[in-house]
C-alpha positions in Angstrom: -115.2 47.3 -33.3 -114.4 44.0 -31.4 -115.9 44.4 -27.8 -113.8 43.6 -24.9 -114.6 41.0 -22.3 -112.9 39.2 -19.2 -110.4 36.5 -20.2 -111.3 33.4 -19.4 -115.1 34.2 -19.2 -117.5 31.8 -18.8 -118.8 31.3 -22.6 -115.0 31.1 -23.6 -115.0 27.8 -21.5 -118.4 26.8 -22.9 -117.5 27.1 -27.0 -113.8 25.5 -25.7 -115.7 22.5 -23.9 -118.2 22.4 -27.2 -114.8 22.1 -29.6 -113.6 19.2 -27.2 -115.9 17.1 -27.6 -116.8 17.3 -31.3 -117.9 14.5 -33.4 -116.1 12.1 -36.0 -118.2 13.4 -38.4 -116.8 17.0 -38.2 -113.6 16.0 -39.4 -112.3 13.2 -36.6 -111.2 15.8 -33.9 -112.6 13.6 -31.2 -110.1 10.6 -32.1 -107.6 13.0 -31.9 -108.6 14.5 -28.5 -108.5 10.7 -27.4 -105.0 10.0 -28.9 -103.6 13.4 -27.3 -104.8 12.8 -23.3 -103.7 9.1 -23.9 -100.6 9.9 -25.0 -100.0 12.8 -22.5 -101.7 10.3 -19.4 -99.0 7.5 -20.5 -95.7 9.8 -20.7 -96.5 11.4 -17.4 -97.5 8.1 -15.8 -94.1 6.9 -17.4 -92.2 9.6 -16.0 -93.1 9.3 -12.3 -92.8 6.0 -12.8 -89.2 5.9 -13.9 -88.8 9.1 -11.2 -89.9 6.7 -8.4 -88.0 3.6 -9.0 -85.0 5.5 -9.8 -85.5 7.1 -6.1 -86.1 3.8 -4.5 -83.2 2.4 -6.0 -80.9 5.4 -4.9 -82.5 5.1 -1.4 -82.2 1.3 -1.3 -79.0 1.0 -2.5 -77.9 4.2 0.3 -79.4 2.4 3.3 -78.5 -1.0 2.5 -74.7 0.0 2.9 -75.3 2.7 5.3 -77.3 0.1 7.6 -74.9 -2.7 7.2 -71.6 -0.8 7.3 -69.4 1.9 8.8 -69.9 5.5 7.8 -66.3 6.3 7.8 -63.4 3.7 8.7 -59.9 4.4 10.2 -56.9 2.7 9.6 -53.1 2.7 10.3 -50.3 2.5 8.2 -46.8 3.4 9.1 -43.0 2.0 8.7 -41.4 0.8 12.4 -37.7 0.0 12.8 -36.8 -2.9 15.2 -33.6 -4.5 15.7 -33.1 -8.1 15.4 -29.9 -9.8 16.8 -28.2 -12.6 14.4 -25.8 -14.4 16.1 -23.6 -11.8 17.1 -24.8 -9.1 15.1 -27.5 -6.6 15.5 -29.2 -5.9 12.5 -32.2 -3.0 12.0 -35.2 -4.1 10.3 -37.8 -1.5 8.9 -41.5 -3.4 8.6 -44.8 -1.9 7.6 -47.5 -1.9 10.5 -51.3 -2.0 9.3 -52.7 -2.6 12.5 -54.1 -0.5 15.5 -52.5 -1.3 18.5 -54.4 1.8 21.2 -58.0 0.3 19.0 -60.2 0.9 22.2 -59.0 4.3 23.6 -58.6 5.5 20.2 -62.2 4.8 19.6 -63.3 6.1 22.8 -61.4 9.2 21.9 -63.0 9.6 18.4 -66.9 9.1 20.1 -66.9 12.0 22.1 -66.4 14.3 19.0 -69.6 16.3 17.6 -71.9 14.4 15.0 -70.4 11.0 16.2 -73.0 8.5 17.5 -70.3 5.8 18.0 -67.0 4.2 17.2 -66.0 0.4 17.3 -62.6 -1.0 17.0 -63.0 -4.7 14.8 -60.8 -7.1 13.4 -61.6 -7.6 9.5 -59.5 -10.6 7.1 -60.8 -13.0 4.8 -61.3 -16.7 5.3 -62.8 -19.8 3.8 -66.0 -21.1 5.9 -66.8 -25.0 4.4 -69.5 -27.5 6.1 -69.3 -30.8 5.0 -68.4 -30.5 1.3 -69.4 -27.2 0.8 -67.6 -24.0 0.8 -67.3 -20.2 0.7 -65.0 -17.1 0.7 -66.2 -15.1 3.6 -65.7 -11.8 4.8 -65.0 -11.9 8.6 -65.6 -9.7 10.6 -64.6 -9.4 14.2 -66.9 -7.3 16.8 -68.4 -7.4 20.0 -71.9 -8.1 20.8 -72.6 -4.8 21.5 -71.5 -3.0 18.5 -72.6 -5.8 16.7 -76.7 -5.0 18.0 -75.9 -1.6 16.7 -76.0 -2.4 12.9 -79.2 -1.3 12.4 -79.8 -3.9 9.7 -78.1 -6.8 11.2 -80.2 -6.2 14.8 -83.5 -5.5 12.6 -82.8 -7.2 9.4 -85.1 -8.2 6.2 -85.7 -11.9 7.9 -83.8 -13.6 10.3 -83.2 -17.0 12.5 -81.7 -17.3 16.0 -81.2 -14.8 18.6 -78.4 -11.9 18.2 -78.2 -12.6 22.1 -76.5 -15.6 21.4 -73.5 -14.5 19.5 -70.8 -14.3 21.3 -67.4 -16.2 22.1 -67.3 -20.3 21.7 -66.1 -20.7 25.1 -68.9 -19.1 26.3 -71.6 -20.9 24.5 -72.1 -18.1 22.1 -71.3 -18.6 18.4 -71.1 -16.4 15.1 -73.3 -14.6 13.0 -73.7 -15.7 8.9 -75.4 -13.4 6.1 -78.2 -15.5 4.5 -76.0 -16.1 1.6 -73.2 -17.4 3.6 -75.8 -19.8 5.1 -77.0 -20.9 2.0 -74.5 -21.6 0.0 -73.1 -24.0 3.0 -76.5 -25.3 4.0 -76.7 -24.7 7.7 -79.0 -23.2 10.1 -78.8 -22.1 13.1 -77.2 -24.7 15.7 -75.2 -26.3 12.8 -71.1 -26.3 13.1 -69.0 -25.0 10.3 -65.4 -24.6 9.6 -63.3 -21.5 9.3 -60.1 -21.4 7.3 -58.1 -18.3 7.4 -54.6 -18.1 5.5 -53.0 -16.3 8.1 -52.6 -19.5 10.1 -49.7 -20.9 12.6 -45.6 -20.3 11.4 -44.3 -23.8 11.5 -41.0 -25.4 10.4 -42.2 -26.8 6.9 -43.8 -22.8 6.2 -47.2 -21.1 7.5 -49.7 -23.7 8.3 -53.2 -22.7 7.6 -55.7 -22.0 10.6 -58.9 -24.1 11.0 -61.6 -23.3 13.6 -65.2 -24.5 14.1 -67.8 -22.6 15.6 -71.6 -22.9 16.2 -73.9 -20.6 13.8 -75.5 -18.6 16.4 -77.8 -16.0 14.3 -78.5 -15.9 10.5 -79.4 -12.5 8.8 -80.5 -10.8 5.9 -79.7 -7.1 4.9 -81.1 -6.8 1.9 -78.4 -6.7 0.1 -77.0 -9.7 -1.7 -72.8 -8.8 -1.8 -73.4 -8.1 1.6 -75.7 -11.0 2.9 -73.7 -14.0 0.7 -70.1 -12.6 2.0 -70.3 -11.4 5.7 -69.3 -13.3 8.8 -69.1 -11.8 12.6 -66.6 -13.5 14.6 -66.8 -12.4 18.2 -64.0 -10.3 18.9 -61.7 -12.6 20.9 -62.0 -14.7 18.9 -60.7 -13.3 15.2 -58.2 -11.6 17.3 -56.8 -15.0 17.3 -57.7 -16.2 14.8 -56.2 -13.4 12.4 -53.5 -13.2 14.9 -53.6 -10.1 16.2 -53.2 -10.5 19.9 -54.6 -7.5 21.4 -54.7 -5.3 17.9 -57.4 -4.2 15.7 -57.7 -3.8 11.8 -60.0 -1.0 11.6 -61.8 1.6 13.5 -66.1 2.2 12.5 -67.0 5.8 13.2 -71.1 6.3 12.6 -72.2 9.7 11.9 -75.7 11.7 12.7 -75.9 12.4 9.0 -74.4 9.8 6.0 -75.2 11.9 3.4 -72.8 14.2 4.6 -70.4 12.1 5.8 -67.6 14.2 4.1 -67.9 17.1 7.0 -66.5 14.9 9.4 -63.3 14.0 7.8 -61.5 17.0 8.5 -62.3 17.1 12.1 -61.2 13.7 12.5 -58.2 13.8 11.1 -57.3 16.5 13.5 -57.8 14.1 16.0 -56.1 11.0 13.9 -52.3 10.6 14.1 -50.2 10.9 10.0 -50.3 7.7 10.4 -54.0 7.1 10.2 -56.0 7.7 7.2 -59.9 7.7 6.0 -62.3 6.6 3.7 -66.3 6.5 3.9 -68.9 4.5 2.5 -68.9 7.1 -0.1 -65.5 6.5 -1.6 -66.3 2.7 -1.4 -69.3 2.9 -3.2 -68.2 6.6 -5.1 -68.5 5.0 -9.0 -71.8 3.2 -8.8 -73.0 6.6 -6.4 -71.6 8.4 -9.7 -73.4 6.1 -12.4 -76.5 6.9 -10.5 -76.6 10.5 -10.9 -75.6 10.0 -14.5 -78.7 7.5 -15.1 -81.0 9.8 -13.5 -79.9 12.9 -15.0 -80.3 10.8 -18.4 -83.5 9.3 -17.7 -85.0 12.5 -17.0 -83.9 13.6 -20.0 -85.5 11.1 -22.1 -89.2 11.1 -20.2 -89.2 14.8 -20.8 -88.5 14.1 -24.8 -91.2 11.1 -24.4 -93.5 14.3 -22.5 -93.1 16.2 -25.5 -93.6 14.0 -28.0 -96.8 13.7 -26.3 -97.8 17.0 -26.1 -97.0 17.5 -29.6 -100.3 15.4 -30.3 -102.1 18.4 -28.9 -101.0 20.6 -31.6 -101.7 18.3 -34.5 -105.2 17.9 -32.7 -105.9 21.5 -32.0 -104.7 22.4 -36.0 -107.2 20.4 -37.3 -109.5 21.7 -34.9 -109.0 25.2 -35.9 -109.0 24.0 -39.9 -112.4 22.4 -39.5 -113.8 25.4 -37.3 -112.7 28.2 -39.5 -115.9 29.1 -40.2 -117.0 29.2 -36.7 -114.4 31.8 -35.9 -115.3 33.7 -38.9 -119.0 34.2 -37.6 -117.5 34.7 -34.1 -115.2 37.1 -35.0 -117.9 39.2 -37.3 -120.1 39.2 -34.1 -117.9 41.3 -32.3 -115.5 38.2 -30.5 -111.7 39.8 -30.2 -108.7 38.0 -31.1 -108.0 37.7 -27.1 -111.0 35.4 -27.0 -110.5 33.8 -30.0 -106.9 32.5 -28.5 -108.1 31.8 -25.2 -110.7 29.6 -26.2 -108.1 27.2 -28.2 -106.0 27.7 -25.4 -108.4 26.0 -23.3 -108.9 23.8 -25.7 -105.4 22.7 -25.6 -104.0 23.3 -22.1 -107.5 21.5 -20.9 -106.2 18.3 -22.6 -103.1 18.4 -21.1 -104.2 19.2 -17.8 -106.8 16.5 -17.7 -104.0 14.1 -19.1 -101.4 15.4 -16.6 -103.6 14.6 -13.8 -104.6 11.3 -15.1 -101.1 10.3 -15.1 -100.3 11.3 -11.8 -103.1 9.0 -10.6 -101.8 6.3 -12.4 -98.2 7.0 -11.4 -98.9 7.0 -8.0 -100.9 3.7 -8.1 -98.1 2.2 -10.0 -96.2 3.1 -7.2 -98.0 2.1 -4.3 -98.6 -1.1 -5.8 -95.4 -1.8 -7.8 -94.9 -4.9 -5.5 -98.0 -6.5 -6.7 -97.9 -5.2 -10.0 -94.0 -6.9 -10.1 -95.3 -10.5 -8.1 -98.3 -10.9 -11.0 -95.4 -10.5 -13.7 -93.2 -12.4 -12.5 -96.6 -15.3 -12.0 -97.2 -14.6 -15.3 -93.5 -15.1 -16.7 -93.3 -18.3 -14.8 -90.1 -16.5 -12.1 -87.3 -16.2 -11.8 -88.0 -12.2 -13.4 -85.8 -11.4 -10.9 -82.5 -12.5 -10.0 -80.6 -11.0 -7.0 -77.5 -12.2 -7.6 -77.1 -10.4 -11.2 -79.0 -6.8 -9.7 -77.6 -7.5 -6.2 -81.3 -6.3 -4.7 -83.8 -8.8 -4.1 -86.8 -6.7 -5.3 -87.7 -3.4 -7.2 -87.6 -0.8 -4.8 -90.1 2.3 -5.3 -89.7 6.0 -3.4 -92.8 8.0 -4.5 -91.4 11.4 -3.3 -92.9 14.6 -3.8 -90.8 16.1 -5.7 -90.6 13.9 -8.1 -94.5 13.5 -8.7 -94.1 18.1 -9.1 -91.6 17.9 -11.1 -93.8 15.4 -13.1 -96.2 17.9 -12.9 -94.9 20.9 -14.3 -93.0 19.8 -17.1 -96.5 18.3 -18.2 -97.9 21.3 -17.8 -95.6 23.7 -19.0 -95.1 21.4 -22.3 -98.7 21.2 -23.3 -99.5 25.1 -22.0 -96.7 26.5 -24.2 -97.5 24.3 -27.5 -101.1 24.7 -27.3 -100.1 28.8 -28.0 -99.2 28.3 -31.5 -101.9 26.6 -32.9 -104.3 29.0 -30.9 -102.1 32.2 -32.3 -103.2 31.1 -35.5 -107.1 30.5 -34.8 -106.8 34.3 -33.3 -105.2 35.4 -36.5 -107.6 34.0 -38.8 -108.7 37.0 -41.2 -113.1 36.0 -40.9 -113.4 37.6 -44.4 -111.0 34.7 -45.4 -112.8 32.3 -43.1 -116.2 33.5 -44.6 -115.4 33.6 -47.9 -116.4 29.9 -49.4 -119.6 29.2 -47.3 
């Protein structure tokens, strides 16, 4: 009768480490040890790979807009009536208002809710800024100094030139503040003069006459971001109040939140403060579909580096079946000495699962060097390539952005793990099986 012993004894782990490392000549199971850890070392260095960059892109791409724009935005839209005389006649015209006219209480009023760090009336439109003959569609964006220095990536951006101190109105001997896009597409720096056009201009006779201001470039900054840093302009506020026109008004109202990423909690509170003429949107809804097409990638990616995982850990059962084919008669002689079946499967278990552990580990080490040095890794590419790898304007970032989180690198983990565990129970079912009068019978 078989004896029993303790699983996972300490001569299971001895004939297991024997198998491991047998030689070519016993039927080339040590080339297939080799192609199994390879295999399972490179999908689950792949995998945290992928897992990282798709986190650093998620978290590059949320605090580029979160740090260069509002969490949630307010504006007004209702119908007034106003009567205009002609001639002798009174006549009652109905016109759509899409401006704030209260912009400074109202924002003083919205600050002092729960969760809201801050709130900043501005004047937004869309001009032309041209230097010599050069020229770009800007966003403008009017603001005061002191909302400006709380963008968090427009006070403490990528790189800069000039001092944010020194935006501020013309007449003062301030000027305005260009993305590094902006700046480069007109080729200025900081003390150059350039031109803004704005549509909106002055109601003549002969029609609406285009507007045309200079101003001094003041502060040049760089978010990170290319749509942002190659389109926005700050205008102090006084000044694109009249240069949009809107003497005294405001286009929009910036509310920032403790919390972006749940930015949606605040809507309903505010709009019990708002008027039903006021409505909402976040930097969620602006940037909803590409937020969308994220989860979708990663959800997708995941997917495929777990069918790349097992793929790899599938090696371990064509390694670990020829393993138990060329050691049939070695569990034959163990199992006639008195070796249960428990043993028998434990010791290919070990066999198998050792392989993937080793390999799982492995990767992780590899992964997380990857990742630690994926900007060094990327730079000797893109010397090798000869540049230009990389081109901002197509993938709007200006690098590859890596997040090695911890989750990712356990989640890397166990699926590894579990994989290669649970296949390696087949093969090692059937080494247990193995009648040793069968095994025995031709040696």
């Amino acid at each position: 009768m078989a004896g029993k012993t303790a699983p996972f004894s300490r001569f299971e782990w001895m004939i297991a480490w024997r198998y491991i490392r047998a030689k070519r000549e016993t039927g080339g199971v040590s080339i297939m040890t080799w192609i199994s850890l390879i295999g399972v070392t490179l999908a689950v260095f792949a995998l945290i790979a992928v897992l990282a960059v798709r986190s650093g892109f998620r978290a590059d791409f949320v605090d580029t807009i979160v740090g260069a724009n509002a969490h949630l935005t307010v504006r007004q839209n209702f119908m007034e009536t106003v009567t205009v005389t002609q001639g002798d006649q009174s006549v009652d015209v109905t016109r759509r208002i899409d401006t704030i006219a209260n912009g400074d209480v109202l924002a003083a009023q919205l600050s002092t809710l729960d969760g809201i760090t801050r709130a900043a009336p501005i004047v937004r439109g869309e001009g032309l800024a041209t230097q010599a003959d050069q020229s770009s569609f800007v966003q403008v964006y009017g603001i005061t100094l002191t909302d400006l220095m709380n963008i968090p990536l427009v006070l403490n951006p990528q790189n800069s030139s000039g001092a944010i101190e020194d935006f501020g109105p013309d007449d003062l001997g301030g000027g305005i503040a260009l993305g590094s896009g902006v700046a480069r597409k007109l080729g200025v720096q900081v003390g150059d003069r350039i031109n803004l056009l704005s549509a909106t201009g002055v109601q003549t006779a002969a029609g609406r006459s285009p507007r045309r201001v200079a101003y001094d470039v003041a502060y040049i900054f760089q978010t990170g971001r290319y749509l942002t840093d190659v389109s926005r302009v700050y205008l102090p506020l006084a000044d694109a109040q009249s240069f949009f026109n809107r003497d005294g008004m405001h286009d929009e109202i910036e509310i920032y939140v403790e919390d972006p990423d749940r930015v949606d909690e605040w809507i309903q509170p505010l709009y019990l403060e708002l008027g039903p003429e006021s409505f909402l949107y976040s930097w969620k809804d602006n940037e909803g579909a590409y937020l969308r097409a994220l989860t979708v990638e990663d959800n997708v990616m995941f997917v495929i580096m777990a069918i790349l995982v097992l793929i790899a850990s599938m090696n371990i059962i064509s390694g670990l079946i020829m393993l138990v084919k060329n050691k049939g008669r070695d569990i034959g002689i163990l199992r006639t000495m008195g070796l249960s079946e428990g043993s028998v499967l434990r010791i290919f278990f070990i066999c198998g699962a050792g392989l993937g552990t080793i390999g799982t580990i492995l990767g992780v080490v590899l992964g997380c060097l990857f990742v630690i040095y994926i900007d060094q890794i990327f730079a000797l590419i893109n010397y090798v390539a000869g540049g230009g790898v990389w081109d901002p304007s197509i993938r709007g970032i200006y690098a590859i952005p890596a997040k090695l989180e911890l989750d990712d690198v356990l989640k890397a983990v166990a699926l590894s793990l579990s994989l290669s565990w649970i296949v390696t129970i087949f093969p090692a079912r059937r080494a247990a099986r193995m009648n040793p009068v069968e095994a025995l019978r031709y040696e």
